[in-house]
C-alpha positions in Angstrom: 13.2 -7.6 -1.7 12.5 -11.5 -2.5 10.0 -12.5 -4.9 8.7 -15.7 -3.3 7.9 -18.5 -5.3 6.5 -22.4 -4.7 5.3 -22.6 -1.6 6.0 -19.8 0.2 3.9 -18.2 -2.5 1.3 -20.1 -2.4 1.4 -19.6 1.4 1.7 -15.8 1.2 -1.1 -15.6 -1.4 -3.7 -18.1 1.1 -2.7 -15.4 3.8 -3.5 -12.2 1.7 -6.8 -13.5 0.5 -8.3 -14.4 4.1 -6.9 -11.8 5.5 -8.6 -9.3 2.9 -11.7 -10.6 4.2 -11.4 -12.1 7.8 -8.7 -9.7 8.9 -5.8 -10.8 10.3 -7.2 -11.8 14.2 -10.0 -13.5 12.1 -7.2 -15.7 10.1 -5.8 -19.0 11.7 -3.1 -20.9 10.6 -4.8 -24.0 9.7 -7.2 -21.9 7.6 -4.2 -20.6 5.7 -2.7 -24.2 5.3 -6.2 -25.8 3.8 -6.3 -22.7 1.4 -2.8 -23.0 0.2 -3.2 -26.8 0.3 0.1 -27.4 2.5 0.9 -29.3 5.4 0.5 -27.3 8.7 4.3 -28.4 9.1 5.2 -26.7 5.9 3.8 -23.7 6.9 5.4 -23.7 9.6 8.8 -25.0 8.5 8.2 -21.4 6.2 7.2 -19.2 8.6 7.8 -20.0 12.5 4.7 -17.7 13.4 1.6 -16.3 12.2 3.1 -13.2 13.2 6.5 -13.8 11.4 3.9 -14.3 8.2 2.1 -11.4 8.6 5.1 -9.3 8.8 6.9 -11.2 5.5 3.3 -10.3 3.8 3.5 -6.8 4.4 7.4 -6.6 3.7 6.7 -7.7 0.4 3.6 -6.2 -0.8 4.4 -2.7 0.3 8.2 -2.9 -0.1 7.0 -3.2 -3.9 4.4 -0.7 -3.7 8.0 1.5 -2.8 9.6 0.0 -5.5 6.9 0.7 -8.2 6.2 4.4 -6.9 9.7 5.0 -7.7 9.5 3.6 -10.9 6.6 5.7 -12.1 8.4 8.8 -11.2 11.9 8.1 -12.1 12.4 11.3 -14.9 9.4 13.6 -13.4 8.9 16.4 -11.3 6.9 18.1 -9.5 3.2 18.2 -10.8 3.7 15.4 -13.4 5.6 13.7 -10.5 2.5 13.6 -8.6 0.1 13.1 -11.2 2.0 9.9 -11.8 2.1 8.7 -8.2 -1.3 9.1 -8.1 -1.8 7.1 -11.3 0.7 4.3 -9.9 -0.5 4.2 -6.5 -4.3 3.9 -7.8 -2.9 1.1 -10.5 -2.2 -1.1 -7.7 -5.1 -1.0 -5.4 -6.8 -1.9 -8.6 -3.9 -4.6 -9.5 -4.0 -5.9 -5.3 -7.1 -4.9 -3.5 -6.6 -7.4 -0.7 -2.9 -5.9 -0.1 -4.9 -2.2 -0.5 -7.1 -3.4 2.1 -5.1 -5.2 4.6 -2.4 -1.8 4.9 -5.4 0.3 5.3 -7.0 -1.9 8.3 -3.0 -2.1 10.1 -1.3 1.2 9.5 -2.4 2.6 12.3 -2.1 -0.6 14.4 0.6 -0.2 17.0 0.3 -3.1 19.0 1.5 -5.5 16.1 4.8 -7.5 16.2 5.3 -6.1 12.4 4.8 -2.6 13.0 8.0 -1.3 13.4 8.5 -3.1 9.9 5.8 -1.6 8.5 6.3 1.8 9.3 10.1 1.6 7.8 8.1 0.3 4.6 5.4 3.1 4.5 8.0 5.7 5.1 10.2 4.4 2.4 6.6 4.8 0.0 5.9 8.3 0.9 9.3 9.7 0.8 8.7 9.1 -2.6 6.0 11.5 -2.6 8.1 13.8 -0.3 10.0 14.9 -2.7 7.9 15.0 -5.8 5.5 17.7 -3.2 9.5 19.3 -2.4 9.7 20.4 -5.6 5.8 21.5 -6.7 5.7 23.2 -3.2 9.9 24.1 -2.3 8.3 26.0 1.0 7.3 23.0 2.3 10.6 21.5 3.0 11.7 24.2 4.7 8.2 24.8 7.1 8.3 20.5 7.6 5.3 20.5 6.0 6.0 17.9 3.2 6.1 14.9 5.3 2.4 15.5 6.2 1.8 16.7 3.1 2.7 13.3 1.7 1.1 11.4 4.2 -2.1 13.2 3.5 -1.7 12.6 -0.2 -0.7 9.3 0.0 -4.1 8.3 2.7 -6.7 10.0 0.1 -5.5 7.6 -2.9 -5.3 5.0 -1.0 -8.8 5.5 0.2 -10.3 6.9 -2.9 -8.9 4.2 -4.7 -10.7 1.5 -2.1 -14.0 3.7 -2.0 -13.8 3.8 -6.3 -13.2 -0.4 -6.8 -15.7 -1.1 -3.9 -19.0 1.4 -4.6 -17.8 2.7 -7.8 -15.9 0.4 -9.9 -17.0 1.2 -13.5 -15.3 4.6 -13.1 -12.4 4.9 -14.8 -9.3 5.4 -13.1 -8.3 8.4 -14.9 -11.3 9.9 -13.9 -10.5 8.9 -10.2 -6.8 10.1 -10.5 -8.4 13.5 -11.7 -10.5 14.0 -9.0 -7.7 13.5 -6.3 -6.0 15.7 -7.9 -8.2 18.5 -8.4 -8.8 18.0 -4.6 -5.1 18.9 -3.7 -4.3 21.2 -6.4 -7.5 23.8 -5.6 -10.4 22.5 -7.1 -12.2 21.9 -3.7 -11.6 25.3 -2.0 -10.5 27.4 -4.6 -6.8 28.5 -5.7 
């Protein structure tokens, strides 16, 4: 996955900060050229669309969301696999809020050119917790329930870790990592 520098990071960076707070309907292309002080011409000589933008946005930010989620639990299994996920996938909300908050407001968003994109990316994240839940929880392989089971993991931290930096942020992340946790491991409805 390119790491963009220059312009096409100052472009990409424009794009991620309205969109964190306009949305990306909301976000024009001339609004994105003033903030990353470029020629509307040199955004466009970047990226031919706004849609060919969005989609090299979200190929980036959450093809390395992938790539750090593997890197937290390279060498750990089950439990400590999660717990570590957790901890990783929390780290960067906290680290990229806007990116946090733009997947949560398009994952479910089907009629976008970049979806097809996105969903190769997302899958690629939570096969990652896939297989850390395949090995605390062998059974669920078998019954298909670990795709799900990831999926559901993977949605709670993701909005958690929104809900803690937005209304809570003086918690600490431990504390937040903890919680999610206890929630999937029995602590809610009881072992």
């Amino acid at each position: 996955m390119p790491r963009y520098t220059g312009t096409k990071r100052a472009i990409l960076d424009a794009t991620l900060e309205l969109a964190a707070t306009k949305g990306i309907t909301g976000t024009t292309m001339d609004e994105v050229a003033e903030r990353a002080g470029v020629a509307k011409g040199s955004l466009y000589y970047n990226f031919s669309s706004k849609d060919r933008l969005f989609e090299e946005l979200l190929q980036e930010g959450v093809g390395a969301l992938a790539d750090t989620l593997l890197e937290a639990r390279a060498g750990l299994h089950g439990r400590a696999a999660l717990e570590a996920l957790i901890g990783a996938l929390l780290d960067g909300i906290a680290s990229n809020t806007a990116l946090a908050k733009l997947m949560a407001s398009e994952i479910f968003r089907t009629d976008r050119t970049w979806q097809r994109t996105l969903f190769a990316l997302r899958h690629e994240a939570l096969a990652v917790f896939a297989e850390a839940i395949a090995e605390a929880r062998p059974g669920s392989r078998d019954n298909g329930t670990c795709g799900l089971m990831a999926s559901s993991v993977f949605g709670a931290v993701l909005m958690s870790g929104l809900e803690w930096l937005v209304f809570d942020p003086e918690r600490h992340r431990d504390e937040v990592s903890a919680a999610i946790l206890d929630s999937f491991s029995g602590g809610l409805l009881g072992d």
